[in-house]
N, C-alpha and C positions, 0 to 999 in steps of 0.2 A: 238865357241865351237863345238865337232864335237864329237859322239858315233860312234862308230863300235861295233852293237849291236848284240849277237849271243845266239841264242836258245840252250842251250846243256843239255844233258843228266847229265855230269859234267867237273865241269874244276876245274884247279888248280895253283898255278903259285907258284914256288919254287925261295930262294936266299937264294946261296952260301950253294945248294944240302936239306935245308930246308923248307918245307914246311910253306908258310907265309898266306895261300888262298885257301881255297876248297870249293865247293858246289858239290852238290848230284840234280841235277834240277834247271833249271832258267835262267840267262843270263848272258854269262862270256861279258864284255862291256869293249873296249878300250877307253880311256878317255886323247881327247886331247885338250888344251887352245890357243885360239890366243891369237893375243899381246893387242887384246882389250877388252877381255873376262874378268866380275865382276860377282859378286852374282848375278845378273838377270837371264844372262843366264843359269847360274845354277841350279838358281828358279824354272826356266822354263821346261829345260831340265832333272831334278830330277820327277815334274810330269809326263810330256809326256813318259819317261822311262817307271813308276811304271803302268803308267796305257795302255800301249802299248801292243793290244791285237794281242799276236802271237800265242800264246798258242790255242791248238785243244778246240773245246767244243765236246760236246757227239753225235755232230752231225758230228762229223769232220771238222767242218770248224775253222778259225783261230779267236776266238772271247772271248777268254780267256788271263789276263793280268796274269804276274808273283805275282803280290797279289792275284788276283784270285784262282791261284792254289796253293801258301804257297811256293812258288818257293823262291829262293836267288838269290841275284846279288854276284858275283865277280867283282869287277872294278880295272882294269888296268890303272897305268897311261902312257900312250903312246905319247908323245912330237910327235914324227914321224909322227902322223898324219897331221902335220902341214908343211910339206916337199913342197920344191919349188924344181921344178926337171925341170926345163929351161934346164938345164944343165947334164950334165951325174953325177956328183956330187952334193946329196941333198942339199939344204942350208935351215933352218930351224931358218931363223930371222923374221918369221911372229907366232911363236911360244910364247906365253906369256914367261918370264922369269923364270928361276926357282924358286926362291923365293915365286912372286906372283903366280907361278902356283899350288906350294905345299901346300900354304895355299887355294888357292881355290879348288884343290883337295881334301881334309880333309869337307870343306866344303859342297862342293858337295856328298862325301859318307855319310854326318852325315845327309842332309835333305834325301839321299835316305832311310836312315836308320830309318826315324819315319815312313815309310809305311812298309819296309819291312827287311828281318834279310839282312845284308853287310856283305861278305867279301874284304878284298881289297889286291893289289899288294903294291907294297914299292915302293915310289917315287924316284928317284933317282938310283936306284939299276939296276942292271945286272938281267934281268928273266927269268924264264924259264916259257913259259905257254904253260898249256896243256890243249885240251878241247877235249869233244866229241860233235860236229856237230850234232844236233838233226833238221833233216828234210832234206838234210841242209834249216835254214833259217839263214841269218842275213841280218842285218839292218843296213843303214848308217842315223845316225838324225843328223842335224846340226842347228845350233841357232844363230845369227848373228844381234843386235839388233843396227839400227842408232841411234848416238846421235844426 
């Protein structure tokens, strides 16, 4: 499982010119599944997120998580992050299947969602996302658990 985690001011992600996703503060997060990826990683990667201190404190330094501050997540689902690029042409068969990856996306935003408010992108879909870059920081977390 793999976050592309980004600090922003706000972001937003539109389908089909409608607004499906906004936040005002917190962390727009690209969310992709390998082919081996279950609720653990999820488990996992839903804490490390919530409690992931990027956020300034009063002193300036990064010691503030998005609960900390009342922040929101936007979560995107983004397959692509799972891109084999050997080739000049991506191939994306390390990629969980869509099916299992929609349910464990759904998943995934409902345990983000007992820490803190969700909004989310639309699986499957065409998006449009926009964000404002706050620092810039972002963040890549990855979870990868042997059986």
């Amino acid at each position: 499982m793999k976050l592309v985690v980004q600090r922003v001011s706000n972001a937003s992600v539109e389908v089909d010119e409608k607004t499906v996703g906004k936040i005002d503060g917190g962390l727009m997060v690209l969310v992709g599944f390998g082919e081996n990826d279950t609720e653990r990683e999820a488990d996992y990667l839903s804490k490390k997120l919530v409690k992931l201190r990027i956020f300034q404190d009063e002193n300036g330094r990064m010691n503030k998580s998005v609960k900390d501050i009342g922040g929101k997540l936007l979560l995107v689902p983004q397959f692509t992050l799972y891109a084999h690029t050997k080739k000049n042409r991506p191939s994306f068969h390390k990629a969980l299947a869509p099916d299992k990856a929609t349910v464990l996306f759904d998943y995934f935003a409902q345990k983000c969602s007992e820490e803190v408010d969700v909004e989310t992108g639309e699986f499957g879909a065409y998006m449009k996302v926009s964000l404002l870059n706050d620092g810039p920081v972002t963040i890549l977390l990855e979870k990868e658990f042997d059986e």
